[in-house]
C-alpha positions as CSV (number, residue, x, y, z in Angstrom):
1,X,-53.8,-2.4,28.4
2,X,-54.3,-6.1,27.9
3,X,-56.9,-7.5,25.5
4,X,-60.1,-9.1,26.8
5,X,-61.3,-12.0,24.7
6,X,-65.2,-12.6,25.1
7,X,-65.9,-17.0,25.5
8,X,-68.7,-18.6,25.6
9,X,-70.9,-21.3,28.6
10,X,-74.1,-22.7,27.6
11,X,-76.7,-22.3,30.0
12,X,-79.8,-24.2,31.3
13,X,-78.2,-27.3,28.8
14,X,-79.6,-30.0,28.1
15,X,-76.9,-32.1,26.9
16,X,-76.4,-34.1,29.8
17,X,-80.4,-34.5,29.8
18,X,-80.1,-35.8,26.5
19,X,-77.2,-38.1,26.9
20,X,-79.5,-39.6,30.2
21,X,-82.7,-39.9,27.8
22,X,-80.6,-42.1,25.0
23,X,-80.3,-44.5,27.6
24,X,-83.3,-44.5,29.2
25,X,-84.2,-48.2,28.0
26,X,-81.0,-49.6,30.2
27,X,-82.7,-48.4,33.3
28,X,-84.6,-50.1,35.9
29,X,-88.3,-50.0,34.6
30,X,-90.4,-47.4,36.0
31,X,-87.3,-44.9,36.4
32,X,-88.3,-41.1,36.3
33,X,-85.7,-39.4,34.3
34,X,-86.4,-36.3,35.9
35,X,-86.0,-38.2,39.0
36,X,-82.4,-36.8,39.7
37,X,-81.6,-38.5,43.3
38,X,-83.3,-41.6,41.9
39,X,-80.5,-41.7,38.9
40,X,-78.0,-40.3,41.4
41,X,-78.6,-43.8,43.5
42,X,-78.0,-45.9,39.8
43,X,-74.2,-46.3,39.0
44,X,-74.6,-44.1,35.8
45,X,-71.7,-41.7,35.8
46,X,-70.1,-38.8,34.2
47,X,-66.8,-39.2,33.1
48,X,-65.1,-35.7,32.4
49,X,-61.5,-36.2,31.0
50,X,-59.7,-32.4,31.1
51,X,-56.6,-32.3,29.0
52,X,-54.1,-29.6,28.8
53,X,-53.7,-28.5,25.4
54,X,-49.6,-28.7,25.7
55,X,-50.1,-32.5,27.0
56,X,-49.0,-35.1,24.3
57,X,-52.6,-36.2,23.3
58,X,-53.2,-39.8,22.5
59,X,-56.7,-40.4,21.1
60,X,-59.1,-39.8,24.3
61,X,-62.3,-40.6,22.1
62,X,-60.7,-43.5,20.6
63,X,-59.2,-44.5,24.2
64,X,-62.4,-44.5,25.6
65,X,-64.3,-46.1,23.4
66,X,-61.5,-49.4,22.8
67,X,-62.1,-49.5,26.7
68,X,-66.2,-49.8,26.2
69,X,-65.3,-52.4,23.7
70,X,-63.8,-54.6,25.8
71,X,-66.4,-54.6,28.5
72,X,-69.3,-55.8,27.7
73,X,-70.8,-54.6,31.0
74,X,-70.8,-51.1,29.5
75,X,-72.7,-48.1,27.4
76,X,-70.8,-45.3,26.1
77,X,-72.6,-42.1,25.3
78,X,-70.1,-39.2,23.8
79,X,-72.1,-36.2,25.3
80,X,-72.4,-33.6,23.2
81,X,-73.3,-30.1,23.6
82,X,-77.2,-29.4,23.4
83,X,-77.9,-27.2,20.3
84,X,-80.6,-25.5,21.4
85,X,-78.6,-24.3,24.6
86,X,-78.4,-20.2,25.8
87,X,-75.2,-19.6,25.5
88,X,-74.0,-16.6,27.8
89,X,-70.8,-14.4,27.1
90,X,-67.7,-13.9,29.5
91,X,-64.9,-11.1,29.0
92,X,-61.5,-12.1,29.8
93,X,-58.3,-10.8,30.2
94,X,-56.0,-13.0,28.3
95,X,-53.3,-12.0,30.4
96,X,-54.4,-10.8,34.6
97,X,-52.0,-8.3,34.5
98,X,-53.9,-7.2,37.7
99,X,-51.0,-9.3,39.3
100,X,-47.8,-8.4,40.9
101,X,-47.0,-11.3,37.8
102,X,-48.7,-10.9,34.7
103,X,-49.7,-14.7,33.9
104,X,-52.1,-16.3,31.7
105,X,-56.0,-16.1,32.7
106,X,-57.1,-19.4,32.9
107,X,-55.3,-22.8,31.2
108,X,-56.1,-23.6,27.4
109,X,-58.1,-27.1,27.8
110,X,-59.8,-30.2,25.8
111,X,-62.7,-31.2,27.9
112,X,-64.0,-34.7,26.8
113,X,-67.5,-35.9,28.3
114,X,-68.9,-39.5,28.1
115,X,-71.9,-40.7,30.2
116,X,-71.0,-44.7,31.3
117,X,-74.4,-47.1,32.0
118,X,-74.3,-50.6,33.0
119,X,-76.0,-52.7,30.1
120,X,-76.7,-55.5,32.9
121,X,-79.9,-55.3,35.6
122,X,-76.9,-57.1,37.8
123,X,-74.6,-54.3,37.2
124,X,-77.7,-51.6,37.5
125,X,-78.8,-51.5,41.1
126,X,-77.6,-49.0,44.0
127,X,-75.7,-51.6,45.5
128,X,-73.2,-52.1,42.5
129,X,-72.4,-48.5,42.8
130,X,-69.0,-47.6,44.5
131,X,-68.2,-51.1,43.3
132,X,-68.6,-50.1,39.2
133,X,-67.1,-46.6,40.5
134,X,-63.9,-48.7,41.4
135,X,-64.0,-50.3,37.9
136,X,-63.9,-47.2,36.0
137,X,-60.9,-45.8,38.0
138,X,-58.8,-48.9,38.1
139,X,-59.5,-50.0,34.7
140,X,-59.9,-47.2,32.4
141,X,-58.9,-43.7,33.9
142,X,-56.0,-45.1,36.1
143,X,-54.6,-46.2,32.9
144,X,-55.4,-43.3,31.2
145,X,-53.1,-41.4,33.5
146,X,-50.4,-43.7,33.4
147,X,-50.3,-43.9,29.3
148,X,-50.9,-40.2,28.9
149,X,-47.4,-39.3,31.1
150,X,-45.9,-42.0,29.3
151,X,-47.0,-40.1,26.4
152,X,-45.4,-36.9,27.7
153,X,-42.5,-38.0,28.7
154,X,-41.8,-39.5,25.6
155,X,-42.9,-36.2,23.5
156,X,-40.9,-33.9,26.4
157,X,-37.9,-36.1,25.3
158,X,-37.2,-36.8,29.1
159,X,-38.0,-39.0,32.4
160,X,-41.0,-36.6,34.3
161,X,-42.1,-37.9,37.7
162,X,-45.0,-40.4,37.4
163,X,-47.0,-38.6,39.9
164,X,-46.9,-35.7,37.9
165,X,-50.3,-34.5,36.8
166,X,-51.1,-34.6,33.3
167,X,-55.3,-34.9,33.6
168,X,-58.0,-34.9,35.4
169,X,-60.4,-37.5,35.0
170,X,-64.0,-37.3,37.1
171,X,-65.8,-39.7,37.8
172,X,-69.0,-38.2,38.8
173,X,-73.0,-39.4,39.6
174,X,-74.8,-38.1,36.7
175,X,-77.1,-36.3,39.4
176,X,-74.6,-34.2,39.5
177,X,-74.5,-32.9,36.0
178,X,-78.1,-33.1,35.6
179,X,-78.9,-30.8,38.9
180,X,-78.5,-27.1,38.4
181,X,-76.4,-25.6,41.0
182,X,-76.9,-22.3,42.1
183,X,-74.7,-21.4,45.4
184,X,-71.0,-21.6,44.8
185,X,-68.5,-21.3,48.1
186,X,-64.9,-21.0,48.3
187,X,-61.9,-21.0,50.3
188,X,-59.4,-18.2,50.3
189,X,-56.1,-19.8,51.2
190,X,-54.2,-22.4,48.2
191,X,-57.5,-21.6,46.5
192,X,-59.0,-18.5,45.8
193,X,-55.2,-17.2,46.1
194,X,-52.1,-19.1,46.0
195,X,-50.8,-18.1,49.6
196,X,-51.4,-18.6,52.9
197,X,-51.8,-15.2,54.2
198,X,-51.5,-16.3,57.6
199,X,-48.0,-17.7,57.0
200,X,-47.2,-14.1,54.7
201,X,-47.6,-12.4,57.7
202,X,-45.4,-14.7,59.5
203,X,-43.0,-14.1,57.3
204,X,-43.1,-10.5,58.0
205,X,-42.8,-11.1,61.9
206,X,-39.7,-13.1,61.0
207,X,-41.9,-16.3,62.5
208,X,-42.3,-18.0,59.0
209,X,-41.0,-21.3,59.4
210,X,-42.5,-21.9,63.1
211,X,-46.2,-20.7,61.7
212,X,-46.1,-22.4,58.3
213,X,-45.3,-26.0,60.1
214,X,-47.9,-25.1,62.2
215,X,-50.2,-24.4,59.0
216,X,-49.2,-27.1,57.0
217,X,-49.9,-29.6,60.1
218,X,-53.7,-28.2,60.5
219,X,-54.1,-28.3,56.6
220,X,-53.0,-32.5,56.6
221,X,-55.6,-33.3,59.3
222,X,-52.6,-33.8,62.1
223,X,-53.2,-31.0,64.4
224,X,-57.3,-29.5,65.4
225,X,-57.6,-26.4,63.6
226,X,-58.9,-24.5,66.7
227,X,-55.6,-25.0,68.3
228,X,-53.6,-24.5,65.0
229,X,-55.0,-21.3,64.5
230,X,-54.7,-20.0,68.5
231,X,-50.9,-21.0,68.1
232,X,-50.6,-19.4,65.4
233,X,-52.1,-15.8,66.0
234,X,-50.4,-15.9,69.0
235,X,-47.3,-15.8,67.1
236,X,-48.3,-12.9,65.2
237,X,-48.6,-10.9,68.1
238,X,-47.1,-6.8,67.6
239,X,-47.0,-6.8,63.9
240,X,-48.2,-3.2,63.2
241,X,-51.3,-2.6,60.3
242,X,-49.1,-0.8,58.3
243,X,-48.1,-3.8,56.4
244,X,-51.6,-5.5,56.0
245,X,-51.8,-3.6,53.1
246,X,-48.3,-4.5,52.0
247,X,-49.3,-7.9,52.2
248,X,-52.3,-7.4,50.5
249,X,-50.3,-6.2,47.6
250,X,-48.3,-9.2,47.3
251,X,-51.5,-11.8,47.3
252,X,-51.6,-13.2,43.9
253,X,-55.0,-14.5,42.8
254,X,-54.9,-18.3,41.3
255,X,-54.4,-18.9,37.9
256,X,-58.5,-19.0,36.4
257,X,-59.7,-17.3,39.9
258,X,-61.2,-14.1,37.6
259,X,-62.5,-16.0,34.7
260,X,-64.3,-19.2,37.4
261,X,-66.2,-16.3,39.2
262,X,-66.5,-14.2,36.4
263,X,-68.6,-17.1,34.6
264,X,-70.2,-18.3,37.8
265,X,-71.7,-15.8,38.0
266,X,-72.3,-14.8,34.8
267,X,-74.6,-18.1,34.6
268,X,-76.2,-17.1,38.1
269,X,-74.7,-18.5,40.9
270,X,-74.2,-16.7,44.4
271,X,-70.9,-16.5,45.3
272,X,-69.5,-16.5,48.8
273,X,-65.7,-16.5,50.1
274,X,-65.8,-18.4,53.6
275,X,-62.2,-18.8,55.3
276,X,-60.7,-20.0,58.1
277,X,-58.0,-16.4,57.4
278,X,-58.6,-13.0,57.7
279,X,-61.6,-10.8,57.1
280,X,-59.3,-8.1,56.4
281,X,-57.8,-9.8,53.6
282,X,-61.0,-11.6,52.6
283,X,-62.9,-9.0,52.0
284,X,-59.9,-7.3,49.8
285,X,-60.3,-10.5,47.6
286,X,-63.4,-10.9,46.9
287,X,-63.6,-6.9,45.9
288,X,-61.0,-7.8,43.2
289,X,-63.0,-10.8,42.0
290,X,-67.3,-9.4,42.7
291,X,-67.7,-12.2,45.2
292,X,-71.5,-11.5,46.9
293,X,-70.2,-12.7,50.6
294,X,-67.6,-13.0,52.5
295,X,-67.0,-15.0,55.7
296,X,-63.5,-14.9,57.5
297,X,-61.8,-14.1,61.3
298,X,-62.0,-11.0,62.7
299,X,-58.0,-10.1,63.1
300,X,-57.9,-8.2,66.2
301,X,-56.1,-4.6,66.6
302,X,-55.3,-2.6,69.4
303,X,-53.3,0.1,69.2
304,X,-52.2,-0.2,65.8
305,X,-50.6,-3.4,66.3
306,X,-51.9,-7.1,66.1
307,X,-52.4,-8.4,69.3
308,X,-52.0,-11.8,68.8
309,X,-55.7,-12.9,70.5
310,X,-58.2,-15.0,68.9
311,X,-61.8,-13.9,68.4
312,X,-64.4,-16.6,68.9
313,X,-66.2,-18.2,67.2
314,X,-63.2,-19.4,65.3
315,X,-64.5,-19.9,61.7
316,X,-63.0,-23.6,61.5
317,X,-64.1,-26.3,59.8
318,X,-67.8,-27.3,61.1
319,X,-68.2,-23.3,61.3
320,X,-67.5,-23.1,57.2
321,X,-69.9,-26.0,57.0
322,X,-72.9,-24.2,59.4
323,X,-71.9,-21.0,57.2
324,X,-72.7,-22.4,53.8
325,X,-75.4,-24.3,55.3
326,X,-77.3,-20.9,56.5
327,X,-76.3,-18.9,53.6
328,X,-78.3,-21.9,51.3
329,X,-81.1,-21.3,53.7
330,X,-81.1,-17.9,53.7
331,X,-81.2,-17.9,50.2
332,X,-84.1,-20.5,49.9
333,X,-81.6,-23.3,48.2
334,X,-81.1,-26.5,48.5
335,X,-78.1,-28.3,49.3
336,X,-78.6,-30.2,46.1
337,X,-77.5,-27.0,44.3
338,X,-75.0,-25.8,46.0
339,X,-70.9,-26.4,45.1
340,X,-68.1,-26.1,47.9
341,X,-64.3,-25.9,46.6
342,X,-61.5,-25.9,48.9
343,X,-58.0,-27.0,49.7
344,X,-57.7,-28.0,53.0
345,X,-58.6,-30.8,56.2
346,X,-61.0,-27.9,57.1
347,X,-62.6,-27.3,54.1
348,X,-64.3,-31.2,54.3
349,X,-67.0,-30.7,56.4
350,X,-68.4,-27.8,54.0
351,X,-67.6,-30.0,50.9
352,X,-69.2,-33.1,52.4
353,X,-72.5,-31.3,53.1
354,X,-72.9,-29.6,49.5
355,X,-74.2,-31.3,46.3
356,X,-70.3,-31.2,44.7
357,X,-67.6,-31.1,46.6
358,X,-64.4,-30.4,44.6
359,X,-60.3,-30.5,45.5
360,X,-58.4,-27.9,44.2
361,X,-55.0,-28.7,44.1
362,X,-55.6,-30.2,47.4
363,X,-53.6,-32.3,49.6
364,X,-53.8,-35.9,49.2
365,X,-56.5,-36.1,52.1
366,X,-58.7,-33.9,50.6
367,X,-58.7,-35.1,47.2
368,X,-59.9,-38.7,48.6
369,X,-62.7,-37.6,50.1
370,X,-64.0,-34.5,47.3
371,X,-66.1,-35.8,44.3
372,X,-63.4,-34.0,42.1
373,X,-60.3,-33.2,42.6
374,X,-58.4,-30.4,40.2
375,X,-55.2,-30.5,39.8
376,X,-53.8,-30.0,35.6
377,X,-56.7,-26.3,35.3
378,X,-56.5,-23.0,37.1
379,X,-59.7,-22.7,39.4
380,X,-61.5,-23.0,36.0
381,X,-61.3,-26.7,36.5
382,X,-64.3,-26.7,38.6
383,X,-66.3,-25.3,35.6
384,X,-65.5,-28.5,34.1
385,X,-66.2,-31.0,36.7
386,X,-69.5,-29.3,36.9
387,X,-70.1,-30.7,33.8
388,X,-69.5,-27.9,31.8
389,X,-67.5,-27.9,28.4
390,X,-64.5,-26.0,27.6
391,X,-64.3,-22.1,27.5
392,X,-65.4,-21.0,23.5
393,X,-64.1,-18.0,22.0
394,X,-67.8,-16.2,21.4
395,X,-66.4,-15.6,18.1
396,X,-65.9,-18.8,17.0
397,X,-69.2,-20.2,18.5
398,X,-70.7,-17.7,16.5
399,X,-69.5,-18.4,12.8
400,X,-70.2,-22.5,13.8
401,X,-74.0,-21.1,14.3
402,X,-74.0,-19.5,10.7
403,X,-72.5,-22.4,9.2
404,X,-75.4,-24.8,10.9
């Protein structure tokens, strides 16, 4: 039996409230700071720097702040987590061993928050925005990344690539942090999971190479998914049902899938799988994870055998977005609180229309259009681009409390 470890998530915080008040006499006069789209207009940012723990670490505070220091332009607040914050309590596996590979739940993490203010009424004004965005990322985080995998290569003893990934830095609106989010929606395929099940059953046809350069065509933006996915259910015509449930057997959840809905929901969100795959399979996954919803194509059967047709609507890209877009409704929530996490070309339109839209280990596409992108974390990485801090071991949260 493995051993569950119980961690810790503030909820309703305040610290990024309180890292917004402490500059509250840099803004524009007359700015409501409960006025979240008015401070979302303002170039004000979260920066979120996630480190691996096994990364070489150079000094991120100290990084950060010699940056501030040599631009006067700038404010640095080091947020901190609000002390009067409800904390609630996850249990999780340290190991999933719920997997045809037993492998670690979610990736061990420093998660270092700063809130970034112009000092300057030139600097402060919508208009400066993206432009004071661009700063940040060429200036500071840019090199951030560059001396942190010189850093690792150095302490790995060895030349690594210099596109590897060795952290995430977000560079985020503060509306963002300061909004509370209550409708989270995912994509199955590359995220959820780490397969394309449509390409598994490929595989199984013997049609694996013809349907995965189909797939991975659709998923770059080269080819319209509608026609992606006729060509490709066409090719999956005659495989019989009895290995649906072999295949199911061999999907592997991603690394942090358990713990990231597990505390999502745990803090009250909704949760809904909506893909551009399988209901079959869909549904499967989110009974292993207790996702609320699911959304998916029917995969029709006649016969016992796949008969390679399509079912319309097609749940494509503009269908994911009208789906997440309904469910808010139906829900009474606004798209200000709702976050969209995907992979794929098709999982834009649903990411564009939601408060956050974050990458996860996306292709290079998606991850220049999502407000985050994830790419060093498990799926737990979107916890942390939400603004949240690192997972706590309850215990350890606990005997800090007696000690204040």
């Amino acid at each position: 039996m493995p051993n569950n470890t119980s961690y810790s998530l503030p909820k309703d915080s305040k610290a990024w409230q309180q890292a917004v008040d402490s500059v509250g006499s840099l803004l524009p006069e007359g700015t409501n700071l409960q006025d979240f789209d008015a401070l979302q207009s303002l170039p004000i940012f979260a920066l979120i720097v996630v480190l691996p723990t096994h990364v070489s670490s150079l000094d991120i505070h100290q990084y950060v702040q010699s940056w501030v220091d040599e631009q006067p332009n700038w404010h640095l607040v080091t947020v901190a987590e609000d002390a009067d914050a409800h904390f609630v309590d996850i249990e999780i596996a340290d190991v999933d061993t719920a997997q045809p590979f037993a492998k670690r739940s979610f990736i061990d993490v420093q998660v270092f928050r700063y809130l970034l203010a112009p000092v300057t009424d030139t600097l402060m004004h919508p208009a400066k925005k993206t432009a004071a965005a661009h700063i940040i990322d060429d200036q500071l985080t840019t090199r951030l990344r560059r001396d942190l995998t010189v850093a690792y290569n150095n302490a790995q003893n060895a030349v690594v690539s210099d596109h590897l990934d060795v952290v995430d830095c977000h560079i985020l609106s503060v509306g963002h942090m300061l909004r509370t989010h209550k409708l989270a929606c995912f994509d199955m395929d590359s995220t959820l999971i780490e397969q394309e099940v449509i390409v598994e059953l490929a595989k199984t046809a013997g049609i694996g190479e013809q349907v995965e350069t189909i797939t991975e065509a659709a998923m770059r933006g080269e080819m319209d998914f509608d026609e992606s996915f006729a060509q490709r259910v066409a090719l999956l015509q005659g495989i019989p049902t009895s290995v649906l449930d072999e295949i199911c057997s061999r999907l592997t959840l991603s690394t942090g899938a358990r713990a990231t809905i597990s505390a999502l929901k745990a803090l009250g969100y909704h949760t809904v799988l909506v893909s551009g795959g399988f209901t079959y399979f869909a549904r499967y996954i989110a009974e292993q994870l207790g996702i609320d919803e699911v959304h998916a194509n029917p995969l029709d059967i006649e016969e016992g055998e796949v008969t390679g047709h399509i079912q319309l609507p097609i749940v494509n890209g503009a269908k994911k977005a009208a789906i997440v877009a309904h469910t808010a409704e139906r829900l009474g929530i606004t798209m200000s609180q709702v976050v969209c996490v995907g992979d794929g070309a098709n999982d834009l339109p649903m990411m564009a229309l939601a408060d956050l839209g974050v990458a996860f280990n996306a292709k290079p596409i998606v991850q220049a259009r999502a407000d985050a992108a994830v790419n060093v974390t498990g799926l737990e990485g979107v916890l942390y681009a939400l603004g949240y801090p690192a997972f706590v071991r309850s215990s350890e949260r606990s005997s800090e409390s007696r000690k204040v």
